[in-house]
C-alpha positions as CSV (number, residue, x, y, z in Angstrom):
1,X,0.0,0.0,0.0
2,X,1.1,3.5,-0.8
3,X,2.3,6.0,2.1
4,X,-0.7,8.0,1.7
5,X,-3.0,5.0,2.6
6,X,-0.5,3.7,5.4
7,X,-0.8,7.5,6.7
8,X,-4.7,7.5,6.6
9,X,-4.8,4.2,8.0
10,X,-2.4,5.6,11.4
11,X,-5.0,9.0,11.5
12,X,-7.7,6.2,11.7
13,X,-6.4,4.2,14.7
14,X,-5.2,7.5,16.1
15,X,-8.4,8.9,16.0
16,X,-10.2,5.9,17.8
17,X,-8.0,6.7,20.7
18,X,-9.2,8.0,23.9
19,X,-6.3,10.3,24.2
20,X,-4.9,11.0,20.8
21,X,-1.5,11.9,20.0
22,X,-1.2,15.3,18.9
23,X,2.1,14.5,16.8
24,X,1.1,11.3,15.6
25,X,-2.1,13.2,14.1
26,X,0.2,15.6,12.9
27,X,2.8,13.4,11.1
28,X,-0.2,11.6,9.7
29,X,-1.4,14.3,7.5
30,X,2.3,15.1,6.6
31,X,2.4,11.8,5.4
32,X,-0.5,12.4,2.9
33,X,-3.5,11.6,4.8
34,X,-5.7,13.4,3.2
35,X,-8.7,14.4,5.0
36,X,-11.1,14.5,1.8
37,X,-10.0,10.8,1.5
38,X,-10.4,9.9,5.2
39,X,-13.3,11.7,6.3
40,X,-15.3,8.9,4.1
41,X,-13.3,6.1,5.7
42,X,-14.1,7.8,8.9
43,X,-17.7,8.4,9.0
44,X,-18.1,4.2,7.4
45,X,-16.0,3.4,10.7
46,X,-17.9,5.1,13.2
47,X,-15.3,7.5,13.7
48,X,-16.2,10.9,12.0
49,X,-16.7,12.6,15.9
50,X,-13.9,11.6,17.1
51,X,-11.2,12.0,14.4
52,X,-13.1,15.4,14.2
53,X,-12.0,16.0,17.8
54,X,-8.5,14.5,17.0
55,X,-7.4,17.5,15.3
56,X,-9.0,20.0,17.0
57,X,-6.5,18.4,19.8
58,X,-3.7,18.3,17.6
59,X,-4.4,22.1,16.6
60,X,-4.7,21.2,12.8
61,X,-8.6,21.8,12.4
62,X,-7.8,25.0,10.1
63,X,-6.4,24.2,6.3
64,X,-6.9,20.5,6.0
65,X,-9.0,20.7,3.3
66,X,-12.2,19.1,1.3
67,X,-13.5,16.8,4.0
68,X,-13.5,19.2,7.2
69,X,-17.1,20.5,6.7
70,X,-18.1,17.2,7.1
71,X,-16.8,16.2,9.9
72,X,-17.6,19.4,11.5
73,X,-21.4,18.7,10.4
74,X,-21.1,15.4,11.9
75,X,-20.2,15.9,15.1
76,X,-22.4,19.2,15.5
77,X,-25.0,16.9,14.7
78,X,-24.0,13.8,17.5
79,X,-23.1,16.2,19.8
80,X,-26.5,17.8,19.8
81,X,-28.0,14.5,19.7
82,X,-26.3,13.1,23.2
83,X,-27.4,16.5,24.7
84,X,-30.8,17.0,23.7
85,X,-32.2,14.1,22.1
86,X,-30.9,10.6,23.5
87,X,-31.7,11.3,27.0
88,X,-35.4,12.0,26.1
89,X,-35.1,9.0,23.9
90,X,-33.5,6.3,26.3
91,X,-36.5,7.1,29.0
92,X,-39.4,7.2,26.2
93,X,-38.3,3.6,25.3
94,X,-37.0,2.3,29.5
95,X,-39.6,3.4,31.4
96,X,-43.0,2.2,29.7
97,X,-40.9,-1.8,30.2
98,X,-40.0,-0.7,33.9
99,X,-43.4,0.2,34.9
100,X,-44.7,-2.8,32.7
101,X,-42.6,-5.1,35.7
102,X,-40.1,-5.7,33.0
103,X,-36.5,-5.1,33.3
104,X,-34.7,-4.7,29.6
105,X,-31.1,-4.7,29.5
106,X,-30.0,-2.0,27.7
107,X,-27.5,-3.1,24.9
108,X,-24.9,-1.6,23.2
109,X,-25.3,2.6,22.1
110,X,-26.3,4.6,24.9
111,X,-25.0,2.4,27.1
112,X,-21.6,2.8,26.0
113,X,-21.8,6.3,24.5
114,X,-22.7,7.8,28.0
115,X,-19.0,6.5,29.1
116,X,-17.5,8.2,26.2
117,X,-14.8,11.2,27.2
118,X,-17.5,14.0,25.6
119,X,-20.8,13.8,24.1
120,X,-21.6,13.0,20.8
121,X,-18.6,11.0,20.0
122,X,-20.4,7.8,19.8
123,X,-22.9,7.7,16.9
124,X,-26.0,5.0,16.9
125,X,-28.7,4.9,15.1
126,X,-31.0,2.8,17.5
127,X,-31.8,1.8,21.1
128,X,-31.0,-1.5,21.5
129,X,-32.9,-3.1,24.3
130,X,-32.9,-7.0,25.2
131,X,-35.6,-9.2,27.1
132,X,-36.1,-12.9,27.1
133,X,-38.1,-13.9,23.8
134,X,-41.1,-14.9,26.5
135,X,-41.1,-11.3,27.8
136,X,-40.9,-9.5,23.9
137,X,-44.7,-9.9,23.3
138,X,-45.4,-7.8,26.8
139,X,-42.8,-5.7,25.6
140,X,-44.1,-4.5,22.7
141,X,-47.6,-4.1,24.0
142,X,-46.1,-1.6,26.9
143,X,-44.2,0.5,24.3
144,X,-46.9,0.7,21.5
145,X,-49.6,1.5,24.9
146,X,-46.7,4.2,25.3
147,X,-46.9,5.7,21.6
148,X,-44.1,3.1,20.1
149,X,-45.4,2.0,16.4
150,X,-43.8,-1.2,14.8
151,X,-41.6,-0.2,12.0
152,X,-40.4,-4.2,11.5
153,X,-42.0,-6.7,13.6
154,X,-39.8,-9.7,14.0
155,X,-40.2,-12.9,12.8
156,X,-38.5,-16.0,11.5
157,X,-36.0,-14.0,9.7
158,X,-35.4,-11.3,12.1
159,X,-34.6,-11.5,15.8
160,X,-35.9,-7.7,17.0
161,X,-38.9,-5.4,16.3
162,X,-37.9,-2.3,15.4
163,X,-39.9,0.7,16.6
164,X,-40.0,4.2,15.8
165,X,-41.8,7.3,18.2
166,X,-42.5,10.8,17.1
167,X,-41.3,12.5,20.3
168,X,-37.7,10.8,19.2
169,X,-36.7,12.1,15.7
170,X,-34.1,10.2,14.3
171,X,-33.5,7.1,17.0
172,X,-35.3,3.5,16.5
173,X,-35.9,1.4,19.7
174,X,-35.1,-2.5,18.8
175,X,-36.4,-4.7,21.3
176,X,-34.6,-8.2,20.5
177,X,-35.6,-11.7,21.5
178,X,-32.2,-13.0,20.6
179,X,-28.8,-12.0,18.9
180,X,-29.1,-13.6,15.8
181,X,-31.2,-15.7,13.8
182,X,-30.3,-19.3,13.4
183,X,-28.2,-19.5,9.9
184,X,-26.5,-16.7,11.1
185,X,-25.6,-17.7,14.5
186,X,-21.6,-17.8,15.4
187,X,-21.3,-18.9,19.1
188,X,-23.2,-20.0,22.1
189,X,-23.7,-16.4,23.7
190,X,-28.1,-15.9,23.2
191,X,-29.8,-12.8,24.7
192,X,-31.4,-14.7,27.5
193,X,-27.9,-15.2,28.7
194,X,-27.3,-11.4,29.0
195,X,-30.1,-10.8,30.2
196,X,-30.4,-13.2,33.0
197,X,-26.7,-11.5,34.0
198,X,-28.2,-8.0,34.0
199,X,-27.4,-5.0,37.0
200,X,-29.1,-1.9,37.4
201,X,-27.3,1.0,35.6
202,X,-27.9,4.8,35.4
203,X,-28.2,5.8,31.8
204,X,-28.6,9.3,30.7
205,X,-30.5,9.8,33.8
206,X,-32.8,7.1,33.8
207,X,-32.8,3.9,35.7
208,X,-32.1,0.9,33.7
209,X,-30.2,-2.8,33.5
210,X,-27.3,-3.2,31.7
211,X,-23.7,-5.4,32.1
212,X,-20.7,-5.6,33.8
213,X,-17.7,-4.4,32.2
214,X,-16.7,-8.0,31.6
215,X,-19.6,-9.3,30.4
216,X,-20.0,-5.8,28.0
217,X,-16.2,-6.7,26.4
218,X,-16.9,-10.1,25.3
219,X,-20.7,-9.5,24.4
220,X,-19.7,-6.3,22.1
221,X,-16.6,-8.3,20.6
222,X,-18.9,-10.9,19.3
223,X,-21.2,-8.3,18.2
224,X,-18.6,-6.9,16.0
225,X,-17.7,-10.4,14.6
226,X,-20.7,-11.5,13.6
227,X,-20.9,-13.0,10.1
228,X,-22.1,-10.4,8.3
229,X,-20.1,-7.5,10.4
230,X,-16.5,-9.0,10.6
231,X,-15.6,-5.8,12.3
232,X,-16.0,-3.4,9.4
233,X,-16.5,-0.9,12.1
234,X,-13.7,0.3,14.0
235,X,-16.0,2.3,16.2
236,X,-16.8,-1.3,18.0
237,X,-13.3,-1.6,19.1
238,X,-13.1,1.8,20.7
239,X,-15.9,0.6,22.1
240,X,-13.8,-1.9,24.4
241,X,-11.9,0.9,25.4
242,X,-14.3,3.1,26.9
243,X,-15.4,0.4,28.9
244,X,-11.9,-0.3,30.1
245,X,-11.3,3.4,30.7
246,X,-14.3,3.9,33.1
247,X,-13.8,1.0,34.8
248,X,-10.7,2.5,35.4
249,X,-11.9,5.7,36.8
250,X,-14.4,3.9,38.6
251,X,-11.4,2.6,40.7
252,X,-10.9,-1.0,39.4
253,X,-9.2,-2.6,36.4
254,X,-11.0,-5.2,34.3
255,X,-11.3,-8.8,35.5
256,X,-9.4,-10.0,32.3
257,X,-9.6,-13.5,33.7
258,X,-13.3,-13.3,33.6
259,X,-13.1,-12.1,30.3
260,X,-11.3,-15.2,29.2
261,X,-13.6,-17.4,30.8
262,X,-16.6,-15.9,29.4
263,X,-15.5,-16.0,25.8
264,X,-14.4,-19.7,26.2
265,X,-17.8,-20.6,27.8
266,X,-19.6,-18.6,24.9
267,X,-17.2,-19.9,22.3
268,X,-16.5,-16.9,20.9
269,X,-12.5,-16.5,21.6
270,X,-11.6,-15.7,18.0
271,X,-13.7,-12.5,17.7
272,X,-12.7,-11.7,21.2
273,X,-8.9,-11.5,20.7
274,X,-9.1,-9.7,17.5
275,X,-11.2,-7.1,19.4
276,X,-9.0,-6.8,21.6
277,X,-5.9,-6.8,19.3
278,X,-7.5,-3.7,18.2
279,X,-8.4,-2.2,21.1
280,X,-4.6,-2.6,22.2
281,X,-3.8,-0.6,19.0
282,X,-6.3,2.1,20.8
283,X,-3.8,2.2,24.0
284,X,-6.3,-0.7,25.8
285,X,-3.2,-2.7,28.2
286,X,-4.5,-6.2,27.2
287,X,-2.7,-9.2,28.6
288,X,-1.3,-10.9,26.0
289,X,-2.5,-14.3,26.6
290,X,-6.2,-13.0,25.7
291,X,-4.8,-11.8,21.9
292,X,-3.6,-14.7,21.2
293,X,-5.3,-16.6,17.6
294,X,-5.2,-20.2,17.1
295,X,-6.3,-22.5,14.8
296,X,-4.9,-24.1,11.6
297,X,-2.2,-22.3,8.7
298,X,-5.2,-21.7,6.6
299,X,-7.5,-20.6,8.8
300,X,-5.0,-17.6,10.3
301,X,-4.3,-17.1,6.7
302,X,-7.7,-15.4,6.2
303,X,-7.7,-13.5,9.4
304,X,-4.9,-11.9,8.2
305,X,-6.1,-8.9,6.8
306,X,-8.2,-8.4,10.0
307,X,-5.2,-7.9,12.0
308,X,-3.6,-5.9,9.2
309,X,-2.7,-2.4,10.0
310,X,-4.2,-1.2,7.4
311,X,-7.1,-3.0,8.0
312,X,-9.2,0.3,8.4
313,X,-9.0,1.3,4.5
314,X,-8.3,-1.9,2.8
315,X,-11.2,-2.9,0.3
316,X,-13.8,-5.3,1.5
317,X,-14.7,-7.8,-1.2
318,X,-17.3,-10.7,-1.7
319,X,-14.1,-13.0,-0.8
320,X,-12.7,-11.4,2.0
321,X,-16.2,-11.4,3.6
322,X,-16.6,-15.1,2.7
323,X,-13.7,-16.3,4.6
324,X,-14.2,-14.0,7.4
325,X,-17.5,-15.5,7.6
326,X,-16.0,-18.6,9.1
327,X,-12.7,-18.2,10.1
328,X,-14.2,-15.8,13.1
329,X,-16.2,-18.9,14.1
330,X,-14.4,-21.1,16.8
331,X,-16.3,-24.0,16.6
332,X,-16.9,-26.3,13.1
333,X,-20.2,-27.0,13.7
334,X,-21.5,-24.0,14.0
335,X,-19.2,-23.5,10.8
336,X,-21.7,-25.6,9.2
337,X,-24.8,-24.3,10.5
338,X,-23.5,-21.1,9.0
339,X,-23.2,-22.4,5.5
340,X,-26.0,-24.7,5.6
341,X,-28.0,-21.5,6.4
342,X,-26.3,-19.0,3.4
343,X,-29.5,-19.8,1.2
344,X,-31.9,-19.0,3.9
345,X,-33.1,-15.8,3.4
346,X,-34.1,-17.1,-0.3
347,X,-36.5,-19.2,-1.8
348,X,-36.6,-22.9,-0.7
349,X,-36.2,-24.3,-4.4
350,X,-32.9,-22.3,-4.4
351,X,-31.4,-23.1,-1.5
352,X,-29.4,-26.4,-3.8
353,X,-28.0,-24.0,-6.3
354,X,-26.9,-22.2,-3.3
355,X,-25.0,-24.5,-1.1
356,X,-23.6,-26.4,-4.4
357,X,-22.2,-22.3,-5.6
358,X,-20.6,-21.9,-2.0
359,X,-19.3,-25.3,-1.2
360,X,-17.5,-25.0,-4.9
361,X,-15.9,-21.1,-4.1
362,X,-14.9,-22.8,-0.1
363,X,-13.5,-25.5,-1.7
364,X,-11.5,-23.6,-4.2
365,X,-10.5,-20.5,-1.2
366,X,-9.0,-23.0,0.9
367,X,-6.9,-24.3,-1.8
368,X,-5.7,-20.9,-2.3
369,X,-5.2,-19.7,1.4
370,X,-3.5,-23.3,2.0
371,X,-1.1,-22.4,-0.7
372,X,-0.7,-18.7,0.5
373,X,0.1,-19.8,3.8
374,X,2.8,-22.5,2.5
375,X,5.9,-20.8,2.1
376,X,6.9,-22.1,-0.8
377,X,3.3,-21.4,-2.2
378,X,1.9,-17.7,-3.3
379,X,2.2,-15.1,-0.8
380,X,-1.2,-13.7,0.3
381,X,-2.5,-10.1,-0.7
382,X,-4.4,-8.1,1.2
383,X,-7.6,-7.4,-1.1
């Protein structure tokens, strides 16, 4: 890769730091990071507040170019979002379950964004909220008795209802039953699990349930390695490190231990030390025995790219995707639960044509990574 895209990909990691380094940032754009190129990359990652915010810290906000009003849009926007919209928004979706005798966990987004070092820096979309999938149907009648209409109920191809409410302009509520659907389930973690290890939090003012730090880490990590995310995101990662940083002023350090123990009972290790192989990139002190990958010649063959530092602005094709798919998986039969369910969300009498397609492109992508990773076979390229 060029210098330019080796420079963009440094202002990206630098940006997802909680304390960025002024003269990193500032060798970065010397380097040819152009912010017209990277504001793009940033706002696909997540990242658009917080690389904005990056150099205003590094004092180089003035004369970087196309790209700046963008960013400076963006984060005007988050920012007045966290402050005036998402606290309204959290209680109009809590507090109809609370006074329903429900207790939703809430996932993900304003959970993690209220731990973030300034509002706005965290941007969502939704409201993720989780109960047991015998609870959803009182769920949704105490939010839609509250003035919650169903944007997209769930059903056997979706695992949440997604709701909308005009007193909260631009936020969906999704109340899930589960974390996946079945063909696209990766590990053993389900949403009854989280929920059934649930504490009381304080977010944005109003009482809710939500997870310990440890539980958050590995629950998040196998969020962002989920077959059809294969952390595209890098906001996910930074993620990690907010939690470890408020911990951390909270006056305790992470029970990494725990960590380990809970992504070996979920089966979800793999996703769980690439998170956190990023997150170290991010400044996170990660022990190394949670980073570490394992698994056949082949199979760390496709995961390299993940752990590529360039990872934030290499291109994302149809085979990279593919192989992530899998090689993020831990164990093989859930491997093949994976591609027995590709074909799913089409039409029964295609599903043949389907599995024959993909078993033929596996087939002939192993053969390639095996060679890649022999060394006296091809070397592999980063797409």
């Amino acid at each position: 890769m060029s210098q330019a895209g080796r420079a963009a990909a440094c202002l990206l990691w630098e940006a997802g730091r909680l304390k960025p380094r002024p003269d990193v940032v500032r060798v970065a754009l010397d380097e040819g990071a152009a912010i017209a190129t990277v504001a793009p990359l940033a706002t696909a990652h997540g990242l658009g507040p917080l690389l904005w915010r990056a150099l205003r810290m590094a004092g180089c906000r003035d004369g970087v170019g196309p790209g700046a009003a963008q960013l400076a849009s963006e984060a005007a926007l988050c920012r007045h979002r966290d402050l005036l919209v998402l606290p309204n928004a959290v209680a109009t979706a809590v507090r109809p379950l609370l006074d329903a005798g429900l207790e939703p966990v809430v996932f993900k987004g304003p959970a993690v964004a209220c731990r973030y070092p300034e509002p706005g820096l965290r941007p969502m979309g939704d409201i993720d909220l989780i109960l047991p999938p015998e609870l959803h149907q009182l769920g949704l009648a105490a939010l839609q008795q509250a003035g919650w209409t169903i944007v997209r109920p769930a059903d056997q191809r979706r695992y949440e209802t997604v709701l909308a409410h005009q007193d909260v302009p631009g936020l969906y509520a999704e109340l899930h039953r589960e974390l996946d659907v079945w063909y696209h389930r990766p590990n053993r973690l389900r949403a009854q699990t989280l929920w059934r290890r649930r504490i009381a939090i304080n977010c944005l003012g109003t009482p809710a349930f939500g997870l310990r730090p440890e539980d958050e880490v590995v629950a998040l990590a196998a969020h962002a390695g989920k077959p059809y995310h294969y952390f595209s995101r890098l906001i996910w990662s930074v993620d990690l490190a907010v939690i470890d940083e408020a911990a951390r002023a909270g006056g305790r350090e992470l029970d990494w231990d725990l960590v380990l123990g809970l992504a070996d009972a979920w089966r979800c290790r793999t996703v769980v030390a690439v998170a956190l192989l990023h997150a170290a990139r991010l400044g996170v002190a990660v022990p190394p025995e949670l980073t570490g990958l394992a698994g056949s010649a082949v199979r760390r063959a496709a995961l390299a790219p993940l752990l590529d530092f360039e990872w934030p602005v290499l291109e994302r094709n149809d085979g990279l995707r593919n192989r992530l798919r899998y090689a993020l998986v831990d164990e093989w039969p859930r491997r093949l639960v994976l591609f027995a369910g590709s074909p799913a969300p089409a039409p029964g009498r295609q599903w043949p044509a389907e599995w024959a397609r993909l078993g033929f492109r596996a087939i002939r992508r192993a053969w390639r990574l095996r060679r890649s990773s022999d060394p006296g076979g091809t070397k592999l390229r980063s797409p």
